[in-house]
Backbone and ligand atoms as CSV (ligand in chain L), in Angstrom:
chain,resi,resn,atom,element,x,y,z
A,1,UNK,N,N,142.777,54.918,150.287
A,1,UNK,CA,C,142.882,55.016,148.822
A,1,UNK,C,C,141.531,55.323,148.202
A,2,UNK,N,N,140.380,54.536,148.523
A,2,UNK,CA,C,139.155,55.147,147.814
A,2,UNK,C,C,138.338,56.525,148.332
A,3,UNK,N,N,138.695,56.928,149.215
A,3,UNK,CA,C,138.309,58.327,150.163
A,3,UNK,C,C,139.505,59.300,149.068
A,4,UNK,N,N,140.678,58.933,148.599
A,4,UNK,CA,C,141.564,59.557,147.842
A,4,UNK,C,C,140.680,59.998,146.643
A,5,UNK,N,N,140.362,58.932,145.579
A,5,UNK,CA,C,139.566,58.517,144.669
A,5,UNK,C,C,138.347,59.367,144.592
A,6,UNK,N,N,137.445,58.938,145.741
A,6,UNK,CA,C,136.447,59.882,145.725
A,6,UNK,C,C,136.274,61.757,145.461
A,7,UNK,N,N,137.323,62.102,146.365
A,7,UNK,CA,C,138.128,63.667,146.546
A,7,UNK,C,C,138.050,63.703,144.962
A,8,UNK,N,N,138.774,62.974,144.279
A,8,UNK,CA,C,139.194,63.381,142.957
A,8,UNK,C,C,138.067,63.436,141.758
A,9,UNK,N,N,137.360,63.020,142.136
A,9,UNK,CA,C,136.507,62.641,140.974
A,9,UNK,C,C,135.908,64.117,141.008
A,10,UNK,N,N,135.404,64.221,142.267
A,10,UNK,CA,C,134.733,66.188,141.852
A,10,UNK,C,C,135.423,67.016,141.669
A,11,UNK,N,N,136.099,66.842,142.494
A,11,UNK,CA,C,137.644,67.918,141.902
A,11,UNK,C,C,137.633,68.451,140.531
A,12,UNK,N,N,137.732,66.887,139.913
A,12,UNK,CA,C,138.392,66.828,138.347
A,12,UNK,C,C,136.681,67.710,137.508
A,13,UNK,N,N,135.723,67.498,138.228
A,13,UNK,CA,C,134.663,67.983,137.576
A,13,UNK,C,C,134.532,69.315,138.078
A,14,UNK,N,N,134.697,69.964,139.099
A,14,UNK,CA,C,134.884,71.610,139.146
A,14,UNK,C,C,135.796,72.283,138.291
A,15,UNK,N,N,137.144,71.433,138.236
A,15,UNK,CA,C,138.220,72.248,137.481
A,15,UNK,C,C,137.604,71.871,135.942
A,16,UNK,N,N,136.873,71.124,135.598
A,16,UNK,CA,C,136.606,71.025,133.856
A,16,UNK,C,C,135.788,71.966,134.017
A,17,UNK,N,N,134.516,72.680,135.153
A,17,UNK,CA,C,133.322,73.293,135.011
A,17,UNK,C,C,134.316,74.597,134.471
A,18,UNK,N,N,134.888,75.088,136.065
A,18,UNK,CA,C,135.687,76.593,135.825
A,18,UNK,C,C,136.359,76.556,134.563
A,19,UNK,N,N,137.467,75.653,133.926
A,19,UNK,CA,C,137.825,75.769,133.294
A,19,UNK,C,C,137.031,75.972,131.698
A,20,UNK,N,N,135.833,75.563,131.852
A,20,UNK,CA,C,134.906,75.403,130.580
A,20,UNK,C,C,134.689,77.132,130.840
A,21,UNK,N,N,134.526,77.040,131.763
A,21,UNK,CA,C,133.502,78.735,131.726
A,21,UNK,C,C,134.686,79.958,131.385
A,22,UNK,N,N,135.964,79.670,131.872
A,22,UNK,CA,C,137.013,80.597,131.784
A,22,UNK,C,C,137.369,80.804,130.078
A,23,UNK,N,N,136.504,79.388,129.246
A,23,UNK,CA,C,137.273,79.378,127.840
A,23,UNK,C,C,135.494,80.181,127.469
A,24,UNK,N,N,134.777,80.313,128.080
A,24,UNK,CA,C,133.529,80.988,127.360
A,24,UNK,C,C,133.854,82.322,126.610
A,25,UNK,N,N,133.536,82.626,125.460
A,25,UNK,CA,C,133.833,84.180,125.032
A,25,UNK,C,C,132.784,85.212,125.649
A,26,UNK,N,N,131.699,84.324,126.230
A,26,UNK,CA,C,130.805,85.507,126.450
A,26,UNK,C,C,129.644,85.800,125.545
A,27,UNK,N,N,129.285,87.165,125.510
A,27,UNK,CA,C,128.393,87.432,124.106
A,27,UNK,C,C,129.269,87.739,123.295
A,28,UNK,N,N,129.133,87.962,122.379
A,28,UNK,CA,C,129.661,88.227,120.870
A,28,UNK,C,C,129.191,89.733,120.895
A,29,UNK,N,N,130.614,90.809,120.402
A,29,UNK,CA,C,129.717,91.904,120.420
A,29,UNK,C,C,129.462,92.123,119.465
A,30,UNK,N,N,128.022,92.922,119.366
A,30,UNK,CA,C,127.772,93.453,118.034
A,30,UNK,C,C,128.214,94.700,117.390
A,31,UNK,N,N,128.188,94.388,116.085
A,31,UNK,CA,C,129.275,95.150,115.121
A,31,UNK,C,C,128.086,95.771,114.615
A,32,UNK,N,N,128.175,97.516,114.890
A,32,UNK,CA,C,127.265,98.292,113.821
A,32,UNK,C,C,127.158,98.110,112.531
A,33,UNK,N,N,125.623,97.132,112.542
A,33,UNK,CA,C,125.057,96.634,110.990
A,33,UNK,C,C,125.438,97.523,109.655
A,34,UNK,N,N,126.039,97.504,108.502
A,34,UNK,CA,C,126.263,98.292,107.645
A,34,UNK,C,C,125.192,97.499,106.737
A,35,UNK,N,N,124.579,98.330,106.225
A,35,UNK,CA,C,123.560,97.990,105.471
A,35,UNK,C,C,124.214,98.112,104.015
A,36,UNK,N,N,123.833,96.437,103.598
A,36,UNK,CA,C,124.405,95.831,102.287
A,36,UNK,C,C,123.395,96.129,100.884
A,37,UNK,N,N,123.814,96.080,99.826
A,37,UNK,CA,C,122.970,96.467,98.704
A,37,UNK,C,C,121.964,95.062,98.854
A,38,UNK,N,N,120.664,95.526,98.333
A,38,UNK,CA,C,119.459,94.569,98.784
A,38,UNK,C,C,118.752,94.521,99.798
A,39,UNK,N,N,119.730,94.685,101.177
A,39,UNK,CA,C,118.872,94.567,102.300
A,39,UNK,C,C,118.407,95.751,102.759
A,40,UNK,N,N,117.166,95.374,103.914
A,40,UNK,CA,C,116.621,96.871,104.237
A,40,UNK,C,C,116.734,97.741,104.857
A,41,UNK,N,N,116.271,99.150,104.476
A,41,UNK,CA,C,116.945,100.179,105.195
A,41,UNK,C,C,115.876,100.192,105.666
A,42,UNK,N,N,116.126,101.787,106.702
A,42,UNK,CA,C,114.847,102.005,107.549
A,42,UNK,C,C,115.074,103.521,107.733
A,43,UNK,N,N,114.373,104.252,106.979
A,43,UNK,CA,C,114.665,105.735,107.604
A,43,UNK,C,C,114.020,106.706,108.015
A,44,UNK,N,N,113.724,107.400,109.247
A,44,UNK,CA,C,112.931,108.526,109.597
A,44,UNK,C,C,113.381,109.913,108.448
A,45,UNK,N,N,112.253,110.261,108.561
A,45,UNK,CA,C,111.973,111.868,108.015
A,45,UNK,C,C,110.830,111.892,108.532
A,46,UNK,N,N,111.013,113.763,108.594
A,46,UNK,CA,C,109.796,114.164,109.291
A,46,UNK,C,C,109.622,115.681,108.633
A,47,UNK,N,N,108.079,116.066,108.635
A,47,UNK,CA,C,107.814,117.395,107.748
A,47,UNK,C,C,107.525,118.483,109.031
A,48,UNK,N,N,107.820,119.994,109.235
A,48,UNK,CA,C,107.863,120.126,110.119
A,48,UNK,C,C,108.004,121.891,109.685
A,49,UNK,N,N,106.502,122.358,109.737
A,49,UNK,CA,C,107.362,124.037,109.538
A,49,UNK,C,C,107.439,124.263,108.007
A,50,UNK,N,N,106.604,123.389,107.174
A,50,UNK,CA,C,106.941,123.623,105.767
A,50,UNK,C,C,108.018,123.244,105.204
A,51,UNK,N,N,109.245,121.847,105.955
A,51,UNK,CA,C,110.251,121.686,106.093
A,51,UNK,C,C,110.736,120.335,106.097
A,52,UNK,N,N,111.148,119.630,105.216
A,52,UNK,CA,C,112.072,118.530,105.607
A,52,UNK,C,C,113.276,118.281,106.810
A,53,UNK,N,N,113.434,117.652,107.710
A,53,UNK,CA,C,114.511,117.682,108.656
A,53,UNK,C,C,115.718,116.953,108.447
A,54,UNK,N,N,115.877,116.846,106.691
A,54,UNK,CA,C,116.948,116.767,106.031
A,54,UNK,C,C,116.959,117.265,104.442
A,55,UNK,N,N,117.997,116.979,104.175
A,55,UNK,CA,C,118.055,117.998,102.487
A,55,UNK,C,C,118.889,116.578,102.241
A,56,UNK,N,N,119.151,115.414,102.594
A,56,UNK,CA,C,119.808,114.462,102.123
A,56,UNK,C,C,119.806,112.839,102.579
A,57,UNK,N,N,119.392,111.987,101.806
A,57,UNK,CA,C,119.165,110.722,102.430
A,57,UNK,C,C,119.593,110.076,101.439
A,58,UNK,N,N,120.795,108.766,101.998
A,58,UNK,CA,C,121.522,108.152,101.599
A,58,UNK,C,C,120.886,106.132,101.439
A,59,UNK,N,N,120.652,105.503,100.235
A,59,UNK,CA,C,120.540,104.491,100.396
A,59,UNK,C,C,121.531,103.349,100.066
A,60,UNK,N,N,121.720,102.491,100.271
A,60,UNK,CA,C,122.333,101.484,99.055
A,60,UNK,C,C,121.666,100.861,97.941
A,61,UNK,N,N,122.363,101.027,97.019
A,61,UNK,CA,C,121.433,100.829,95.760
A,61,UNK,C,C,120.868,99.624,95.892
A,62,UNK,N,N,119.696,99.710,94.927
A,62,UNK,CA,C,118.360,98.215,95.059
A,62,UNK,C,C,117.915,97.942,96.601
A,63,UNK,N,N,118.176,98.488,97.659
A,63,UNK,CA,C,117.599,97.928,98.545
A,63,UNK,C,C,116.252,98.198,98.801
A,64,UNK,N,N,115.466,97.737,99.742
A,64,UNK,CA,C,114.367,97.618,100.267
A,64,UNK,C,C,113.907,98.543,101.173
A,65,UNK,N,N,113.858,100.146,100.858
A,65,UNK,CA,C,113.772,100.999,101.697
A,65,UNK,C,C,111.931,101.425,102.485
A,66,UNK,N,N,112.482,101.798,103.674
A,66,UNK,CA,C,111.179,102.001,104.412
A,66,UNK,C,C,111.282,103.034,105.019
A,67,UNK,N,N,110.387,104.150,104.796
A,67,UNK,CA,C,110.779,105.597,105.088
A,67,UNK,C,C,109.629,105.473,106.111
A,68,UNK,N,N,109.881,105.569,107.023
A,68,UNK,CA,C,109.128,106.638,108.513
A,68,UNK,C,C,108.524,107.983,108.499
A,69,UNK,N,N,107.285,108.352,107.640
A,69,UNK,CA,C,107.447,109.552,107.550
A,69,UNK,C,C,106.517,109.948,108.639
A,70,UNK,N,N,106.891,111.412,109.224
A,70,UNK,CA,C,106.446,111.614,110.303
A,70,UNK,C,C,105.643,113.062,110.019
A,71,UNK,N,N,104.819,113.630,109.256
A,71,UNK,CA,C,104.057,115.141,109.127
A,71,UNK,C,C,103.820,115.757,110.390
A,72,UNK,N,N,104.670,116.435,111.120
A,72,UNK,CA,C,104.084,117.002,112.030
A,72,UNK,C,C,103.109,118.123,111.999
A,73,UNK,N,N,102.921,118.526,110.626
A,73,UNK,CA,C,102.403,119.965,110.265
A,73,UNK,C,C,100.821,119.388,109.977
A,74,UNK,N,N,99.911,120.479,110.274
A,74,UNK,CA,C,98.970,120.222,110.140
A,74,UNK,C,C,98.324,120.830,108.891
A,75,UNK,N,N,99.551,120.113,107.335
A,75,UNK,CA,C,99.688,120.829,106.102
A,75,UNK,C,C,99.458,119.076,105.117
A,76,UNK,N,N,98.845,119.449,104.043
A,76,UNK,CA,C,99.347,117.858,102.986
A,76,UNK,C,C,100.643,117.966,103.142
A,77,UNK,N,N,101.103,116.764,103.347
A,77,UNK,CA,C,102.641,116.502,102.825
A,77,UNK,C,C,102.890,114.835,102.013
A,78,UNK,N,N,103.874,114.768,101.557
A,78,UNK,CA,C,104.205,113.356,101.384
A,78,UNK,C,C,106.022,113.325,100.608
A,79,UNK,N,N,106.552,111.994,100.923
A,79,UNK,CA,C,107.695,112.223,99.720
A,79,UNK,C,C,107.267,111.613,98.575
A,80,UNK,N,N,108.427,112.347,97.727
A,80,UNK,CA,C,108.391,111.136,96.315
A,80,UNK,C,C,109.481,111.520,96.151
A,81,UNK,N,N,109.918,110.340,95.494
A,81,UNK,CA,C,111.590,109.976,94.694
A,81,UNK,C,C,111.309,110.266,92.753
A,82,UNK,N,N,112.608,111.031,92.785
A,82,UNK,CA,C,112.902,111.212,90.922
A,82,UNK,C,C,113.531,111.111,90.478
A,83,UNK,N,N,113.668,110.868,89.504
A,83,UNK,CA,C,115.200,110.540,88.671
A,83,UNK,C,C,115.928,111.762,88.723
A,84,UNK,N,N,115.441,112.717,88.614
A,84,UNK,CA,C,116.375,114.384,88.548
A,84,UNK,C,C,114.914,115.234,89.120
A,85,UNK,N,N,115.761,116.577,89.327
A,85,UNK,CA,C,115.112,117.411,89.792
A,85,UNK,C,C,114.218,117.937,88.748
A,86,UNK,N,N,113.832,117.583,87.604
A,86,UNK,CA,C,112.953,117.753,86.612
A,86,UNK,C,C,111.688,116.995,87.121
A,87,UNK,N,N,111.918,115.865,88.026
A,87,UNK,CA,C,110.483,115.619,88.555
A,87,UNK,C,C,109.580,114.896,87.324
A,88,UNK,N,N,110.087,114.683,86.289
A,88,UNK,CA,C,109.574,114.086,85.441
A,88,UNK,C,C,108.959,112.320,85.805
A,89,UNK,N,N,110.442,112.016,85.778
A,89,UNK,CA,C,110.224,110.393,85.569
A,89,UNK,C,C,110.331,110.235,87.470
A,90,UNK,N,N,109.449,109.635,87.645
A,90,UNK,CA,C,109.040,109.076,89.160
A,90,UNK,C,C,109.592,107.541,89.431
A,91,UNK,N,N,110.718,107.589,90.642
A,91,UNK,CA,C,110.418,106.225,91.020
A,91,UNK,C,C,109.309,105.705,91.890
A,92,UNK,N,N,109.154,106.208,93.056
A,92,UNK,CA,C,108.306,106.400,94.404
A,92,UNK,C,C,107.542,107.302,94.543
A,93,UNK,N,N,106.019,107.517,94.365
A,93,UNK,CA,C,104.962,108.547,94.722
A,93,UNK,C,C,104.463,108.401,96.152
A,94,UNK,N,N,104.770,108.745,97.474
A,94,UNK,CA,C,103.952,108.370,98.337
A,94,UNK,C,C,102.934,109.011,98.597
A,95,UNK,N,N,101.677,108.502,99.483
A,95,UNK,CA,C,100.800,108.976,99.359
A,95,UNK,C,C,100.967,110.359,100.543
A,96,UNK,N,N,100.058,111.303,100.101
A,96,UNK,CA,C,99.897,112.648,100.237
A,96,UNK,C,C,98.927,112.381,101.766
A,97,UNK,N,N,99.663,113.083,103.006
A,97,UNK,CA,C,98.774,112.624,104.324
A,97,UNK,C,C,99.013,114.203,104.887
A,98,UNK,N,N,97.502,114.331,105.665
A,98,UNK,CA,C,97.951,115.698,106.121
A,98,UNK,C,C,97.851,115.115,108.080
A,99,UNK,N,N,98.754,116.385,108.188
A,99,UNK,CA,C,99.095,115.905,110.046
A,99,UNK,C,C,98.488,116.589,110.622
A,100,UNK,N,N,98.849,116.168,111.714
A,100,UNK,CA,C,99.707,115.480,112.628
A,100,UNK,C,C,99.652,114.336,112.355
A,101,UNK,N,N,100.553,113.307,111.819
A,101,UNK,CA,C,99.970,111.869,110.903
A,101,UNK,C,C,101.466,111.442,111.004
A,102,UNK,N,N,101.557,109.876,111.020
A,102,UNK,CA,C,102.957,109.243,110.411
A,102,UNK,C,C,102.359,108.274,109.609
A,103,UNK,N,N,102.886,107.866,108.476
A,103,UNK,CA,C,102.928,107.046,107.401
A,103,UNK,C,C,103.941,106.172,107.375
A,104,UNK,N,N,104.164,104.836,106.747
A,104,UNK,CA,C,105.334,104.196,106.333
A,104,UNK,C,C,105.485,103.957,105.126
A,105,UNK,N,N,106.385,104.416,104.013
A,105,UNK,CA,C,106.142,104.352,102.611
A,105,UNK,C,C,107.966,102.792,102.723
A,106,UNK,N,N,106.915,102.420,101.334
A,106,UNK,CA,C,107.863,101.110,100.950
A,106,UNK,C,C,108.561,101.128,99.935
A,107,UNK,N,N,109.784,101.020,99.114
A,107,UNK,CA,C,109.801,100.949,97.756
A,107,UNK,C,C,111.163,100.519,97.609
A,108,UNK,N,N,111.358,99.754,96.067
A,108,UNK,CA,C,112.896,99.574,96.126
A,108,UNK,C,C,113.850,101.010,95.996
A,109,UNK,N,N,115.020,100.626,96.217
A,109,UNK,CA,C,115.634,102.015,95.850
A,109,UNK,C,C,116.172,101.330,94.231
A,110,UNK,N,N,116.727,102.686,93.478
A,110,UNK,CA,C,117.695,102.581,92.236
A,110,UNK,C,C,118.139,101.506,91.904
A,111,UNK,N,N,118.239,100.824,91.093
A,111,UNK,CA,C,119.522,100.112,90.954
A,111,UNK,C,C,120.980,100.513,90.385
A,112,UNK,N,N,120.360,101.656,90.083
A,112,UNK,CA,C,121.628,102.213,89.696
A,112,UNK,C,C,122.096,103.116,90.407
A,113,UNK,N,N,123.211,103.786,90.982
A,113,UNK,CA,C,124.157,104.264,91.718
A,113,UNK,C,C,124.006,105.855,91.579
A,114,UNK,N,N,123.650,106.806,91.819
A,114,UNK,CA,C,123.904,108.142,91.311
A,114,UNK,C,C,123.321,108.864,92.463
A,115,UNK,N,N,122.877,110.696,92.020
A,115,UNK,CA,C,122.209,111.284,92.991
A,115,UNK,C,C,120.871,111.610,92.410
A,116,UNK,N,N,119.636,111.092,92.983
A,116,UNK,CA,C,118.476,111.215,92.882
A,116,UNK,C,C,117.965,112.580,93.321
A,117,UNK,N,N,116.135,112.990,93.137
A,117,UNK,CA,C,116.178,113.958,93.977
A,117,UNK,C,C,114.943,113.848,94.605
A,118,UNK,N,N,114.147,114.054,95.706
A,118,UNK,CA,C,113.255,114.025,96.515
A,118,UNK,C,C,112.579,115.263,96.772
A,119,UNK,N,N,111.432,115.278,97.080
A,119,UNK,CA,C,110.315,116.063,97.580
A,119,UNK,C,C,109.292,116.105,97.901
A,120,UNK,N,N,108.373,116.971,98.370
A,120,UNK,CA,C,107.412,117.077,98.895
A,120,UNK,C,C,106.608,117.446,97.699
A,121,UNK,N,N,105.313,116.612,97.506
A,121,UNK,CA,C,104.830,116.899,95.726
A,121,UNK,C,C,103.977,118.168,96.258
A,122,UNK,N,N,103.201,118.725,97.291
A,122,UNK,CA,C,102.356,119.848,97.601
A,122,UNK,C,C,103.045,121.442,97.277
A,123,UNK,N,N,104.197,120.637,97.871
A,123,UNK,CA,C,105.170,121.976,98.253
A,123,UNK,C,C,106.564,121.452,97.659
A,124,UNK,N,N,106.568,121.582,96.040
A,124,UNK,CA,C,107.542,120.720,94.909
A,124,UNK,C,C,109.169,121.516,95.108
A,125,UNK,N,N,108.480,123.100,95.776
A,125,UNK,CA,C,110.259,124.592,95.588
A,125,UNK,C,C,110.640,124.395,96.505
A,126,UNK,N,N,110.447,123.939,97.883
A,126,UNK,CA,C,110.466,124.563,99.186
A,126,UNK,C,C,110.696,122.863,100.213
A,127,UNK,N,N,110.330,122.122,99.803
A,127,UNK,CA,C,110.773,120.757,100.429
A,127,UNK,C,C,111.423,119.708,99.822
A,128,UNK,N,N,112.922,119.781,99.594
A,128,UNK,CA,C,113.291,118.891,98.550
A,128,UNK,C,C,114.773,118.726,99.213
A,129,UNK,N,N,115.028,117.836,98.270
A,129,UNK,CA,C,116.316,116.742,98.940
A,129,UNK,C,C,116.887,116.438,97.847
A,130,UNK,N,N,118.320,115.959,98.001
A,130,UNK,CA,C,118.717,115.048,97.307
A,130,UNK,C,C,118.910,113.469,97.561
A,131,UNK,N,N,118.470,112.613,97.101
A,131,UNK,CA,C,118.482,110.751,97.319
A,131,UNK,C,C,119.516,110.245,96.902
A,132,UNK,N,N,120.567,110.118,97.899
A,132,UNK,CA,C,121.831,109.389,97.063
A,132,UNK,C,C,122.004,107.648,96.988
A,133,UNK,N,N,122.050,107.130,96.038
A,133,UNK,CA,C,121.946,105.858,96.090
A,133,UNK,C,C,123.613,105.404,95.664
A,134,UNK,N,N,124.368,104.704,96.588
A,134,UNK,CA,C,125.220,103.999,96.127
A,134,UNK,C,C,125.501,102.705,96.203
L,1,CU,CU,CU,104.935,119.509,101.906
C-alpha cells in the first residue's frame, strides 16, 4: 500500500506539469501595431536624384511624428510641412542638410484632419508631396 502511495504522488505531479503546459497559450501573437491618434509614428523618406521617394505620407492626426530623412544627393535638401500648397503658413521647417547625410526631424502632426502639403524648401516645384493627416 505505501509503495502504491508513493507511485502516485509523482504521477499526480507529472500529469498536473503536462497538463499545465498543454493549457499554456504560448506567445501571444502580435497584431500589426495600427498607429492611434497621439502616438508615434516613424517614417522614412529619402531625397534622391532631385527627388522625393514618395509624393504621399500619411499620419494620424496630433501624433508625434519622426521622419527619417535620408539625402542621398549630394544637393541641400530638407522637408517642411504646410497648411496648403501656398507654402504660406508652416507647420514643420526642417533643417536644410546637404548629403550624403540622414537627419531625424520631430514634430506634432495637425490636429486637424485634412490634406496637407510637403516639400523640399531648396527645390519648393520639383520635390513635393501631399501630408495626409487623418
Ligand atoms: Cu531638395
Amino acid at each position: 500500500m505505501m509503495l502504491q502511495k508513493r507511485m502516485m504522488v509523482p504521477l499526480a505531479i507529472v500529469l498536473a506539469l503536462v497538463f499545465g503546459c498543454a493549457e499554456d497559450p504560448g506567445p501571444d501573437p502580435t497584431p500589426t501595431p495600427t498607429p492611434q491618434p497621439g502616438e508615434p509614428v516613424t517614417i522614412e523618406l529619402s531625397a534622391q536624384n532631385q527627388r522625393f521617394d514618395t509624393d504621399t505620407l500619411t499620419v494620424p492626426a496630433g501624433s508625434e511624428v519622426m521622419i527619417v530623412f535620408n539625402n542621398m544627393d549630394a544637393d541641400a535638401h530638407n522637408f517642411a510641412l504646410y497648411e496648403s500648397s501656398a507654402a504660406t503658413t508652416a507647420h514643420f521647417v526642417g533643417e536644410i542638410i546637404t548629403g550624403p547625410e540622414t537627419i531625424v526631424y520631430e514634430f506634432t502632426a495637425p490636429e486637424s484632419p485634412g490634406e496637407y502639403f510637403f516639400r523640399c524648401d531648396p527645390h519648393p516645384f520639383t520635390m513635393t508631396g501631399t501630408f495626409i493627416v487623418n
